[in-house]
GUGUKE-252193 format. One line per 2 residues: number of its first residue (from 1); their letters; for each residue x, y, z of C-alpha. Coordinates in Angstrom, 3 decimals. Each point is the difference from the previous one (the first is absolute). Example, Ala and Ser with C-alpha at 12.3 -4.5 7.8 and 13.67 -1.06 7.14 Angstrom:
% residues 2
1) AS) 12.300 -4.500 7.800 ~ 1.370 3.440 -0.660 .
***
This chain:
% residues 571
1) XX) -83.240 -66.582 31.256 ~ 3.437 -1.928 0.023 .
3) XX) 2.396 1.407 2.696 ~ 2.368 1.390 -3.034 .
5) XX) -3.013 2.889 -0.537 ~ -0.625 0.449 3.747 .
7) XX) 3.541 0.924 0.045 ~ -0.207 2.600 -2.446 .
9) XX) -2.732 1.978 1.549 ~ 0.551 3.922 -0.871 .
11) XX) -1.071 2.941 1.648 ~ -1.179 3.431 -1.846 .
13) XX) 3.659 0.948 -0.125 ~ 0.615 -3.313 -1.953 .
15) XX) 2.353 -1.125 3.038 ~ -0.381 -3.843 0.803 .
17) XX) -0.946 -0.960 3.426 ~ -1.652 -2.855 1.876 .
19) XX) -2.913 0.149 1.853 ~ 0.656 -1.776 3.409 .
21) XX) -2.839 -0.544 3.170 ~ 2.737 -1.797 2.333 .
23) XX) 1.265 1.907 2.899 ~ 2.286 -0.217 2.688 .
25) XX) 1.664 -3.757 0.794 ~ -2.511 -1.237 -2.021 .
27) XX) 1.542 1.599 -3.283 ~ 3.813 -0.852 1.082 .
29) XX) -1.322 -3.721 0.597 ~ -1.349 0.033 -3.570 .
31) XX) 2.927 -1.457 -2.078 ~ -1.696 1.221 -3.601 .
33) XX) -0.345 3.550 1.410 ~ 3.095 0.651 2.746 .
35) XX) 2.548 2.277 -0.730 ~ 1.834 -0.188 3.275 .
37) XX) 2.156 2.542 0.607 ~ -0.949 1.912 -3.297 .
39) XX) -3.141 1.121 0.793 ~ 0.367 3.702 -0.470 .
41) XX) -0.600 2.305 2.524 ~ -3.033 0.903 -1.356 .
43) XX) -1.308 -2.923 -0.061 ~ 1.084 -1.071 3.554 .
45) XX) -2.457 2.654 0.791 ~ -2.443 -1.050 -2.194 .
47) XX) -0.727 -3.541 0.786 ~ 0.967 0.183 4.020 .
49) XX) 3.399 -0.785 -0.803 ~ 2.073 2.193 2.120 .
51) XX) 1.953 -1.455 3.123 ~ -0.500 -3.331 -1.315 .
53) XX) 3.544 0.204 -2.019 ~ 3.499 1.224 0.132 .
55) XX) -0.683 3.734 -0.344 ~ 2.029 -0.002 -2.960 .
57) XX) -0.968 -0.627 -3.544 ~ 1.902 -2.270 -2.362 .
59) XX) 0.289 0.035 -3.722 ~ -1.513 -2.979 -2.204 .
61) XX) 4.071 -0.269 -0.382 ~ 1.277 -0.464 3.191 .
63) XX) -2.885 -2.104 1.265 ~ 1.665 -2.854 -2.858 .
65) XX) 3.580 1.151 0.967 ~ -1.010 -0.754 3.416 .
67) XX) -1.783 -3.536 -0.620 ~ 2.728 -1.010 -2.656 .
69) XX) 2.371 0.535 2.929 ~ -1.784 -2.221 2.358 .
71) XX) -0.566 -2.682 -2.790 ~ 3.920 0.026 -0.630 .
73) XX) 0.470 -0.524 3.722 ~ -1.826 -2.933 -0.030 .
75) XX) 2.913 -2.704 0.317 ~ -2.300 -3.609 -1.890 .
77) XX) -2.238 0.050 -2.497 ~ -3.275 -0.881 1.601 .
79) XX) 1.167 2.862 2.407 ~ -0.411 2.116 -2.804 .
81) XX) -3.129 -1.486 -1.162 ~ -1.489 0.522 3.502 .
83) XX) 1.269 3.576 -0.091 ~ -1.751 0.374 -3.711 .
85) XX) -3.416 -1.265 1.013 ~ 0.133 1.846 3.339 .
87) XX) 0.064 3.234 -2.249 ~ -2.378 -1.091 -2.416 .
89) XX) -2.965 -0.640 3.210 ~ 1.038 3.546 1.095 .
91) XX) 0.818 1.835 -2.973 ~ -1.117 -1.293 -3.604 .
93) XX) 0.777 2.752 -2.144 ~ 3.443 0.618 1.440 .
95) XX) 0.490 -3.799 -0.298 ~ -0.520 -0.237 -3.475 .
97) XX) 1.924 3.281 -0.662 ~ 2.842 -1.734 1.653 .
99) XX) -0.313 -3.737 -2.277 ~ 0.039 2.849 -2.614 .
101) XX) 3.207 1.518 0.607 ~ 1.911 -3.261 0.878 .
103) XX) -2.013 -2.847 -1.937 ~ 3.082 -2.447 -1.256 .
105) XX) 0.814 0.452 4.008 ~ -3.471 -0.721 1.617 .
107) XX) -1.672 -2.199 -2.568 ~ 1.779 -3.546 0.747 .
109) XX) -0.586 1.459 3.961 ~ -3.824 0.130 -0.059 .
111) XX) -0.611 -2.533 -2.263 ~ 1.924 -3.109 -0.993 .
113) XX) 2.591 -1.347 1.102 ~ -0.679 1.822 3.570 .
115) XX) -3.861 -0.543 -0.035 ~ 0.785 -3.573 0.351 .
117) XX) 1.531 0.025 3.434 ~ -2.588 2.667 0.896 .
119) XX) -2.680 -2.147 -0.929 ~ 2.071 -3.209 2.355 .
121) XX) 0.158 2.211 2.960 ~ -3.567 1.813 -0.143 .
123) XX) -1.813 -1.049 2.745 ~ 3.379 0.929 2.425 .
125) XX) 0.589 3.552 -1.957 ~ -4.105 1.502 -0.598 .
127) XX) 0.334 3.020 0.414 ~ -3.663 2.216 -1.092 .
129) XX) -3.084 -1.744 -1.638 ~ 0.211 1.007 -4.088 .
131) XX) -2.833 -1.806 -1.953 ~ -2.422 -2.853 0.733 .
133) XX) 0.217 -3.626 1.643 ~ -3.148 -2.385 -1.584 .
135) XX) -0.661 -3.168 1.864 ~ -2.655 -2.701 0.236 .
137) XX) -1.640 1.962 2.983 ~ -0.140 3.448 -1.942 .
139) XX) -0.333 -0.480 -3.559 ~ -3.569 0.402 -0.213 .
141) XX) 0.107 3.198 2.092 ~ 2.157 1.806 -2.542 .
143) XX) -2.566 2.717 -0.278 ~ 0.714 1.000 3.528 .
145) XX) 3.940 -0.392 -0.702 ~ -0.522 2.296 -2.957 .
147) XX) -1.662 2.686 2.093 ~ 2.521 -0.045 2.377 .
149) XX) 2.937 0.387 -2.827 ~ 0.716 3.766 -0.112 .
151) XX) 0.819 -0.558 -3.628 ~ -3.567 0.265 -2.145 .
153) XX) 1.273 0.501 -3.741 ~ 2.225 -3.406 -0.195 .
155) XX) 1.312 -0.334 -3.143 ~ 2.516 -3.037 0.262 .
157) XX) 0.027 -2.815 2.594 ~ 2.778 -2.400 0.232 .
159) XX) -1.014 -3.242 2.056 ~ 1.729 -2.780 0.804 .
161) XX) -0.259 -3.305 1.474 ~ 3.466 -0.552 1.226 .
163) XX) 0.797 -3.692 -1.249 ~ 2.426 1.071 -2.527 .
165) XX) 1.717 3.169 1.333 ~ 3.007 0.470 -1.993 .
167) XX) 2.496 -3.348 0.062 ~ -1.033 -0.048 3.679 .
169) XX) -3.199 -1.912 -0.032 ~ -2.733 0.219 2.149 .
171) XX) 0.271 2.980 2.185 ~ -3.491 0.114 1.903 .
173) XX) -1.320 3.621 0.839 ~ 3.652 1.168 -0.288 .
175) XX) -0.461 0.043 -3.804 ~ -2.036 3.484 0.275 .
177) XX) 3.970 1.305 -0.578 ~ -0.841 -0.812 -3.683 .
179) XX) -2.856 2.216 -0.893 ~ 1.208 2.928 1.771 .
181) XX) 3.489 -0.199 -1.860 ~ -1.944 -0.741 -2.932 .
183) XX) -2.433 2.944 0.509 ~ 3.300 2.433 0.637 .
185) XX) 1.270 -1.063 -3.211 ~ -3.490 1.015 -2.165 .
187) XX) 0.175 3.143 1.927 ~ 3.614 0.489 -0.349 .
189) XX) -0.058 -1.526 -3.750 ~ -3.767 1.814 -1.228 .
191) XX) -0.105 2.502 2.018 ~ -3.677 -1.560 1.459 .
193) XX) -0.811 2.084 3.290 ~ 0.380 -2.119 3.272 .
195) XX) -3.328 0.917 0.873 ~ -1.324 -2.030 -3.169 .
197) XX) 2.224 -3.222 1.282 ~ -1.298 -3.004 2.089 .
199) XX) 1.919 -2.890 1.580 ~ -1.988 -3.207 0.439 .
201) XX) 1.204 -2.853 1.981 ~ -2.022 -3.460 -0.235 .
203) XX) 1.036 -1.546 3.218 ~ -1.621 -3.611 -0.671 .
205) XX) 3.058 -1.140 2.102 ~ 3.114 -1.716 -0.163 .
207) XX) 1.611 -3.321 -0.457 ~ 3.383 1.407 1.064 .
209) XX) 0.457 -1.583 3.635 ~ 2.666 2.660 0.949 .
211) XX) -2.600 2.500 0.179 ~ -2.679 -2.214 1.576 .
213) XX) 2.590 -0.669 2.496 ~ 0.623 3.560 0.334 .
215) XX) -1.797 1.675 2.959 ~ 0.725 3.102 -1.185 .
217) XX) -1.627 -0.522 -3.547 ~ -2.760 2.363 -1.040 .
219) XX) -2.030 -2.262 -2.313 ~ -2.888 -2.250 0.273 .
221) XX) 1.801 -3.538 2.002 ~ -1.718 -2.481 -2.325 .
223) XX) 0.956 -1.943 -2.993 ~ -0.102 1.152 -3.311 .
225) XX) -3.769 0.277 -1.830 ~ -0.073 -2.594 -2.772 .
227) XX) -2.147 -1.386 -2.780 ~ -3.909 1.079 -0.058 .
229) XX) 0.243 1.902 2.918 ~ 2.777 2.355 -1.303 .
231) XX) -2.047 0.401 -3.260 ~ -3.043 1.033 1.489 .
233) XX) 2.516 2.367 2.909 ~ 1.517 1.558 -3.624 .
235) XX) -3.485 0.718 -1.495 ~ -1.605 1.535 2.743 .
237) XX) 2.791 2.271 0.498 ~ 0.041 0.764 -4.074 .
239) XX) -3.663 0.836 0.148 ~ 0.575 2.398 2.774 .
241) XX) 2.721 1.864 -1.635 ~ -2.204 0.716 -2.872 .
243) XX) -2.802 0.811 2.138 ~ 2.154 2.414 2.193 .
245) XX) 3.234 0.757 -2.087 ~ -1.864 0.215 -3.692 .
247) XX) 2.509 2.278 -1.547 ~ 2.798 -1.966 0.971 .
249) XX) 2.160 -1.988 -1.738 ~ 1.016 -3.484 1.554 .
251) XX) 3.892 -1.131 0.514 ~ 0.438 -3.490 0.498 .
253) XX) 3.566 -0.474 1.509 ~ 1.884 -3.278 1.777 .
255) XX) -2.582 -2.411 -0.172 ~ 1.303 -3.552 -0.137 .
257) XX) -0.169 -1.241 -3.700 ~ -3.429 -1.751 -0.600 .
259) XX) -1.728 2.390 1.948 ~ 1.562 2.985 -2.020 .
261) XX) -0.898 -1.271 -3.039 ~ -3.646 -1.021 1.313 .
263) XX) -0.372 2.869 1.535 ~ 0.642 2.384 -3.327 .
265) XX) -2.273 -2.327 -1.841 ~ -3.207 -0.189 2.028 .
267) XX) 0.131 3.833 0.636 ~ 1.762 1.818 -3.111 .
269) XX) -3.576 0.723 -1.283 ~ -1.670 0.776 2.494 .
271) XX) 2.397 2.312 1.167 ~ 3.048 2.191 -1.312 .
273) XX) 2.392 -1.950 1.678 ~ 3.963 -1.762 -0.936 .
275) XX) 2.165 -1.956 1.836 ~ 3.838 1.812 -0.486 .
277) XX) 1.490 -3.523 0.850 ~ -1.369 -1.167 -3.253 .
279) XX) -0.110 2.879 -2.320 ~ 1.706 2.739 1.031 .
281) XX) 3.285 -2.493 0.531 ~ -1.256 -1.209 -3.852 .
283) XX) 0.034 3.223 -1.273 ~ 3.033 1.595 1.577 .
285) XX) 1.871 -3.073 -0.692 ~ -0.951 -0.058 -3.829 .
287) XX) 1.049 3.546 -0.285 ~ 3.395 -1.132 1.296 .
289) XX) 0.017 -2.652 -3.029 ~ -0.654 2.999 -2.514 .
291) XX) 3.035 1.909 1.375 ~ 2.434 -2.940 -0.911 .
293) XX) -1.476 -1.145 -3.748 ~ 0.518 3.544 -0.278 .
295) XX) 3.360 0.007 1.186 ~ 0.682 -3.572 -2.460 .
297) XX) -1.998 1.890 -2.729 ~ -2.157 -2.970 -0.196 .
299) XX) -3.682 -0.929 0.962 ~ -1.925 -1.713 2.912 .
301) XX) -0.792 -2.537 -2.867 ~ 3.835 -1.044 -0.077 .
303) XX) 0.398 -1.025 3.339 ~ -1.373 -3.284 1.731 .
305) XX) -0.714 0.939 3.692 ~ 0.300 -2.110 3.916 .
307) XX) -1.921 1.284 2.839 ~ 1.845 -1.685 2.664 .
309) XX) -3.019 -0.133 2.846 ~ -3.819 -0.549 -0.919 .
311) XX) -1.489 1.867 2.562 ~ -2.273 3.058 -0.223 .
313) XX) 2.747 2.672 -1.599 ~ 1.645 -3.263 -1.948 .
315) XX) -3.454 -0.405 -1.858 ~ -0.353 3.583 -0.097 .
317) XX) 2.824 0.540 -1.910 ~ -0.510 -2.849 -2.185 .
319) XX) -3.849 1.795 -0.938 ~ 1.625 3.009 -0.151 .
321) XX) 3.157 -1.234 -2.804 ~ -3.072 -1.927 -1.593 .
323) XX) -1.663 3.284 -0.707 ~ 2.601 1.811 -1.309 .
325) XX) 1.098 -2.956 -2.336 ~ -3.734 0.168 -1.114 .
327) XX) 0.402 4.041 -0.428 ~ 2.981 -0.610 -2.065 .
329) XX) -1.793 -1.836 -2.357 ~ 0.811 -4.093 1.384 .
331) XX) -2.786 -2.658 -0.629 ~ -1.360 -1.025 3.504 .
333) XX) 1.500 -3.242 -0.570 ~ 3.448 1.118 -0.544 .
335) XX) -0.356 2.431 2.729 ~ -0.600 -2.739 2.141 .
337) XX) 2.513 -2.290 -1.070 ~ 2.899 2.318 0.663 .
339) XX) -1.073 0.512 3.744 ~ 1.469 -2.414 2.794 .
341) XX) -0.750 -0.199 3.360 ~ 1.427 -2.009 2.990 .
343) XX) -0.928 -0.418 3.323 ~ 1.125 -2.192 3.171 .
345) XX) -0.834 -3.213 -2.288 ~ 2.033 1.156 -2.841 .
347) XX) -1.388 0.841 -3.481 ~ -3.814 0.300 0.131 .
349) XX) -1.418 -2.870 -2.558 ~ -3.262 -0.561 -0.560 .
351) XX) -0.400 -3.150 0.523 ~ 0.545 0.372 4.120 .
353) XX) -2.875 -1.012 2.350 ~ -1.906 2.951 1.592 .
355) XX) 2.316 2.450 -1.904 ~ -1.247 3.633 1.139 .
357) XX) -2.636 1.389 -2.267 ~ 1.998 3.068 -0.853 .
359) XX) 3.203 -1.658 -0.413 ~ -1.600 -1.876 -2.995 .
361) XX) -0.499 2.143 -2.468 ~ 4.518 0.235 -0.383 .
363) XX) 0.097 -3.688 0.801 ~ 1.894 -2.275 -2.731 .
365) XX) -0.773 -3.263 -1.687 ~ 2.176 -2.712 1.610 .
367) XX) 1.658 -0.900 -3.201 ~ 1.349 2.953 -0.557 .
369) XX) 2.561 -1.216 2.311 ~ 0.567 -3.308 -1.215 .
371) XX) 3.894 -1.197 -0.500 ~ 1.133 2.540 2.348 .
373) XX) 2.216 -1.626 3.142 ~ -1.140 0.979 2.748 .
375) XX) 0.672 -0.770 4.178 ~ -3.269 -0.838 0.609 .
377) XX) -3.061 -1.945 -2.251 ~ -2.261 2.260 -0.946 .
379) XX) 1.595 3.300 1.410 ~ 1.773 2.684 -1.803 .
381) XX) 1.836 2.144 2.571 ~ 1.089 3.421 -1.475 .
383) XX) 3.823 -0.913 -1.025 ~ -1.710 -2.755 -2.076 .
385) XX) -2.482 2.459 -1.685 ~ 2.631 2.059 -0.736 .
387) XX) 2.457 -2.734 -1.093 ~ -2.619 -0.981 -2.665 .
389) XX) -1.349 3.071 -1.444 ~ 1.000 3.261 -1.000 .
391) XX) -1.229 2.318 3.001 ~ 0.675 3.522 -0.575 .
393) XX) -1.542 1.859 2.713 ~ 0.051 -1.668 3.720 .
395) XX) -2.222 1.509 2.097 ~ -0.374 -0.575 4.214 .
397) XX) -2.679 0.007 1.890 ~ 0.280 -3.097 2.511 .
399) XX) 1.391 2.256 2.950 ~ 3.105 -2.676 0.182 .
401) XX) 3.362 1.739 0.523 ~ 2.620 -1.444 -2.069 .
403) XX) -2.029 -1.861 -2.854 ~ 1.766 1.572 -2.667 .
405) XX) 3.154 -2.218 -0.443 ~ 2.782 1.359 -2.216 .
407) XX) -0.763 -3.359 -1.870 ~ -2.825 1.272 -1.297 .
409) XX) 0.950 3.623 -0.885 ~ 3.224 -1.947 -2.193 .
411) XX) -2.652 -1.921 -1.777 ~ -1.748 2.611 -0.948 .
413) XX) 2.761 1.927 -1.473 ~ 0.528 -2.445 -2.600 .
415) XX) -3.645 0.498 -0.978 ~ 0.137 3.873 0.009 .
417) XX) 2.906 2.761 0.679 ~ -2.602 1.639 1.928 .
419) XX) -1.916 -2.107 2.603 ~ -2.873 2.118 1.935 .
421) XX) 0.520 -1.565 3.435 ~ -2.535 2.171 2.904 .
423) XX) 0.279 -1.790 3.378 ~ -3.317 1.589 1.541 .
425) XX) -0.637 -1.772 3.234 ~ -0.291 2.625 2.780 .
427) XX) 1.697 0.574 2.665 ~ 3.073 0.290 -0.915 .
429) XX) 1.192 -3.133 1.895 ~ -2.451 -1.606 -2.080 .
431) XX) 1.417 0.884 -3.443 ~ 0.791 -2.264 -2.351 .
433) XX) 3.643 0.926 -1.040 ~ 2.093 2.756 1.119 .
435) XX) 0.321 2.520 -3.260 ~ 3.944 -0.176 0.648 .
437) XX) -0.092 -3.283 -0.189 ~ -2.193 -0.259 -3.363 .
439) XX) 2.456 2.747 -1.486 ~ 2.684 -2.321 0.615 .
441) XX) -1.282 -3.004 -1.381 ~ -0.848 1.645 -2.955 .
443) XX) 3.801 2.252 -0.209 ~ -3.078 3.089 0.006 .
445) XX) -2.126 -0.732 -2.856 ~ -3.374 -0.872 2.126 .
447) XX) -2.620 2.434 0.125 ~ -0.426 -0.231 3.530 .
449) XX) -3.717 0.963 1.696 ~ -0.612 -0.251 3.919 .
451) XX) -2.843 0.135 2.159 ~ 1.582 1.234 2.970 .
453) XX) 2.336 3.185 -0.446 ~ 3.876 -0.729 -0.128 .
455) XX) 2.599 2.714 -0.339 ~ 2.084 0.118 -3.574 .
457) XX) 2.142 -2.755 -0.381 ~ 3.640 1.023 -1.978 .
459) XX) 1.424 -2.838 -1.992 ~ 3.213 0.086 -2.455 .
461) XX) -0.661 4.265 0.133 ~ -3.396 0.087 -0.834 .
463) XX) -2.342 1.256 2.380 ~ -3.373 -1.638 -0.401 .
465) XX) -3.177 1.251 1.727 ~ -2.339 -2.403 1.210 .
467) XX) -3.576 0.230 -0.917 ~ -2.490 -0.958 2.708 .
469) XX) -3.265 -1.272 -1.435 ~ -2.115 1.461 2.295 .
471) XX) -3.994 0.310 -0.013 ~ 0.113 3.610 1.216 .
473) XX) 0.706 0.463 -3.787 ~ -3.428 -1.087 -0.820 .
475) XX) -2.618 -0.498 2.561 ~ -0.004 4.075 0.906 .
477) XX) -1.145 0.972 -3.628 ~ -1.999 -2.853 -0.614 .
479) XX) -1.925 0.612 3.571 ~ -0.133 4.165 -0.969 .
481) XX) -1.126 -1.080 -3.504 ~ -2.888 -2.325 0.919 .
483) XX) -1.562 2.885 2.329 ~ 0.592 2.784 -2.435 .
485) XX) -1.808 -1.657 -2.430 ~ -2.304 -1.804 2.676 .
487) XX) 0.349 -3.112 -1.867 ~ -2.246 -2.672 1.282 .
489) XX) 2.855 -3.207 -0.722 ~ 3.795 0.192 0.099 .
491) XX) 0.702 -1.977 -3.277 ~ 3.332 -1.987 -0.752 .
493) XX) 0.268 2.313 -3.500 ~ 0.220 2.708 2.506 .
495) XX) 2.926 -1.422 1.643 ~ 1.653 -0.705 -3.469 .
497) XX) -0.595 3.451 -0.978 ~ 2.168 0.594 3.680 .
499) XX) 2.796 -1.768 -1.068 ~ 0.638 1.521 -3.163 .
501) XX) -0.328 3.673 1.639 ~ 2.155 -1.177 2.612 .
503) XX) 3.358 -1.068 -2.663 ~ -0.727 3.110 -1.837 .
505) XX) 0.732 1.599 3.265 ~ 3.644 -1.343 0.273 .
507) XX) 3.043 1.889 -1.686 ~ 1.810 -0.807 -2.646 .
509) XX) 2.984 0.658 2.751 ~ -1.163 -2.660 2.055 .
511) XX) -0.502 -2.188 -3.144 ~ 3.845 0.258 -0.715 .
513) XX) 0.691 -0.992 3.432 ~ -1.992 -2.818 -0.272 .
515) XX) -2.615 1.429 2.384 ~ -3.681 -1.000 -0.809 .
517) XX) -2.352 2.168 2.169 ~ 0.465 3.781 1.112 .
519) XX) 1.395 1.090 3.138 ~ -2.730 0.214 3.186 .
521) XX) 1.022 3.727 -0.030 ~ -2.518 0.077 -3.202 .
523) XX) -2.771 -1.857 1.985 ~ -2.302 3.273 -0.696 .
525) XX) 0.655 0.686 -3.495 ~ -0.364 -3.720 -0.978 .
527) XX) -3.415 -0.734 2.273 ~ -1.315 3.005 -2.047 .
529) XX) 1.233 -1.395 -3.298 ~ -1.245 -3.367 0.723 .
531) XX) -3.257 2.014 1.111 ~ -0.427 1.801 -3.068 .
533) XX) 0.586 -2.500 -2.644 ~ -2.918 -2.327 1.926 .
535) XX) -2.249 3.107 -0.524 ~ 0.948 0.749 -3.372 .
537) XX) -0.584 -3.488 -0.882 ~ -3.567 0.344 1.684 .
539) XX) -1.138 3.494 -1.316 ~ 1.243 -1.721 -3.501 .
541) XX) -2.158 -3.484 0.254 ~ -2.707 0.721 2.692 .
543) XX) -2.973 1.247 -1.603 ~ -1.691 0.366 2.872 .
545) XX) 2.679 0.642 2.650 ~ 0.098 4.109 1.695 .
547) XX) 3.099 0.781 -1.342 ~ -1.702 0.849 -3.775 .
549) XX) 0.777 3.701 -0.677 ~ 1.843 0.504 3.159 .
551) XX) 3.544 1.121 0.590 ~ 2.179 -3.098 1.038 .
553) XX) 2.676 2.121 1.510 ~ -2.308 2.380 1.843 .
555) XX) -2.483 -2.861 1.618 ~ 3.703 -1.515 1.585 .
557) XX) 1.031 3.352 1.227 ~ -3.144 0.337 1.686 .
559) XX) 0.368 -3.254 1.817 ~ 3.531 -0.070 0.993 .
561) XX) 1.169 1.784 3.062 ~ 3.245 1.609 1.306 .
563) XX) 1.549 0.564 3.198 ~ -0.079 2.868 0.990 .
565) XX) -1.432 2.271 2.429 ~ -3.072 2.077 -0.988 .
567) XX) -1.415 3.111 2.070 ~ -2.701 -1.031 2.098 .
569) XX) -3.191 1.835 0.333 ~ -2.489 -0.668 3.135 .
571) X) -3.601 -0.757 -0.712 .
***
């Protein structure tokens, strides 16, 4: 019984209630069920309550005037974060209530960019254990660990290894600030029930010597697990989610880049599992790229494409413009050949010794470069790519502040009026171009993408809203999707479908403005949009999936939760 049905339990009457066991400090300590200071009078009584409060009951309303007060007192953003997550261990429903009311205000405060510093200073600023911590020592005793977990119906787990935590690298044990942001957000986003939520942090250590230097640091003091002993560290704790998590679906997030892609391949059969890094950044990132051949009235067949950074979410985004090149009807060669990608050694050829095994599926024949000048034999830096060929869309993903040179946005103009340039990189720091800056260089005709939010930018009277390419576009839907229709593998035509869902979620307002994804304010309406199109999809080609016969709209009502307070009944 998911927790969206539990809620709805009705008595003769037809009144909804909740049926709760907890009494006393016990319930107030139980973040999922505490009302604070709005437990009714009755049920102060009821559940041993009484003296144990201020005598006076507040509404649901002036419980979030009161918190939004203290958040706005809060003088720094990480402040405000620890203020957030200090509610959210005490208080979950009035929490989310709160991200509810105020969600273009909170959202860049509990995730990114403020999750980043969070994550830095973790060890200095733990406050209350959330989730669970798998080492060497305990990984084979996750049976226990799952006993202990109050929560028994887990539905989504985001783990993490902490190597590639944002543009920060390796964060140790302090990266656990990443799946409980990221669980917030499919809460927040999908309306999935705390309760069904699990945090996993893989402390296999750290090769950041800060934190090993750090006597006050929380995680395992050892070096980092590599090679065959990581593997087998990664499968043992795989088998044991499936053996004690089996309706859950798996979210890989800030693994470094070879293990993220190893990672999703090894286990993406075995269990229903994606890595956000990769796909989710593919997908929400391709529906950016719909927005603007919308807003040139052309195709994604007309433009020839750089992914600036070949990391996991450069690749990612590469597979994910592949796809949709392939959906609109582009050979897989000539998919291929309009897709560029760079990293730290310039353009990726094929010809390179021990080239990455996923970077060389987008790698290019050396001759293709032949006759071009360039600084340095047998490297093509980015202003030489772009120099040399007609790049349309410039895409960043290297997490190197400043690469986008007004050289290159010039160039581009003289191969189209409309250059899609999305500097990506998070944090904000971090980002590849400032979007007053590209609107400059371009006198305003870039269609201008981010990764990190960034407040409207006015140039020659036109105000211009920035779009911020966020995953919290697609990885709550896709997540509520895959358990809705307990699908046993997340597939990459699932995160296609995403993307176009997502661009059909963005006005034609925005579009005029040259704004390619919706405002956050949406987040609910699009995660359910996203949700249902991946289930329509499903019910439509699944022969043998649950969702045959069965009400699409109803099944996602009866797994998405709200806010709000509901009467408790003692049993």
């Amino acid at each position: 019984m998911t927790t969206g049905k539990y809620l709805r339990w009705k008595d003769a009457e037809g009144n909804e209630f909740r049926p709760v066991s907890l009494t006393g400090t016990e319930l107030l300590n139980d973040r999922t069920l505490n009302k604070s200071t709005g437990f009714s009078y009755e049920e102060r009584e009821a559940f041993q309550l009484s003296g144990l409060l201020p005598p006076r009951v507040q509404t649901f309303d002036d419980q979030l005037n009161r918190v939004y007060d203290g958040f706005k007192s809060a003088s720094t953003d990480i402040e405000k974060y620890l203020f957030l997550r200090a509610l959210q261990d005490r208080n979950e429903t009035l929490f989310y209530a709160l991200l509810s009311r105020h969600i273009d205000e909170m959202t860049p405060i509990i995730y990114t960019p403020t999750v980043g510093k969070a994550c830095q200073e973790f060890s200095h600023r733990y406050q209350k254990a959330r989730g669970l911590y798998i080492t060497e020592d305990n990984v084979d005793q996750m049976d226990d660990l799952a006993r202990n977990f109050t929560g028994k119906d887990i539905k989504i787990i985001v783990v993490t290894d902490s190597q590639g935590i944002l543009g920060l690298g390796d964060q140790g044990v302090g990266g656990m600030g990443i799946p409980i942001g990221k669980l917030s957000l499919y809460t927040l986003g999908a309306g999935i029930h705390p309760a069904h939520c699990l945090p996993i942090a893989l402390d296999v250590g750290t090769d950041n010597q800060d934190l090993l230097d750090d006597p006050m640091y929380l995680g395992v003091p050892r070096k980092r697990m590599r090679g065959q002993e990581y593997k087998d560290f990664i499968q043992a704790f795989v088998h044991q989610v499936k053996r004690n998590f089996p309706k859950a679906v798996l979210q890989w997030e800030d693994f470094s880049k070879s293990n993220a892609f190893d990672n999703l391949s090894d286990y993406e059969d075995f269990i229903p599992s994606f890595n956000d890094d990769i796909q989710g950044t593919g997908s929400v990132v391709l529906a950016g790229i719909l927005g603007a051949v919308k807003v040139k009235n052309e195709s994604l067949a007309d433009q020839n494409y750089v992914v600036y950074g070949a990391g996991a979410g450069g690749v990612g985004v590469a597979d994910q413009i592949y796809a949709g090149l392939l959906k609109e009807g582009c050979s897989h060669v000539t998919a291929r050949d309009k897709i560029f990608i760079l990293d730290s050694q310039g353009l990726v050829f094929d010809d390179r010794v021990g080239l990455d095994e996923y970077k060389k599926r987008y790698a290019k024949p050396r001759h293709l470069a032949e006759g071009w000048q360039t600084a340095e034999e047998n490297k093509v830096s980015l202003t030489e790519l772009i120099n040399h060929y007609p790049v349309t869309v410039l895409l960043g993903t290297s997490g190197i502040g400043g690469a986008f040179k007004q050289e290159h946005v010039q160039k581009m103009m003289e191969y189209t009026s409309r250059p899609m340039i999305f500097p990506l990189s998070n944090p904000t720091a971090n980002c590849e171009a400032l979007p007053e800056d590209i609107y400059l260089w371009s006198d305003g005709q870039a269609i201008v993408a981010t990764g990190s939010p960034f407040d409207n930018v006015s140039y020659n009277g036109f105000d211009y809203r920035v779009g911020q390419g966020n995953n919290v576009f697609i990885f709550p839907g896709v997540g509520l999707a895959a358990i809705v229709a307990q699908t046993q593998k997340i597939t990459l035509d699932m995160f296609t479908m995403a993307s176009y869902a997502l661009a059909e979620c963005v006005s034609e307002e925005d579009l005029a403005k040259g704004c390619v994804f919706p405002q956050i304010s949406e987040l609910k309406d699009v995660s359910l949009h996203v949700a249902t199109k991946i289930l329509e999809n499903i019910q439509a080609t699944d022969p043998k999936s649950i969702l045959r016969g069965r009400d699409i709209e109803q099944e996602l009502a009866e797994h998405m939760w709200e806010p709000v307070y509901l009467p408790y009944r003692r049993v």
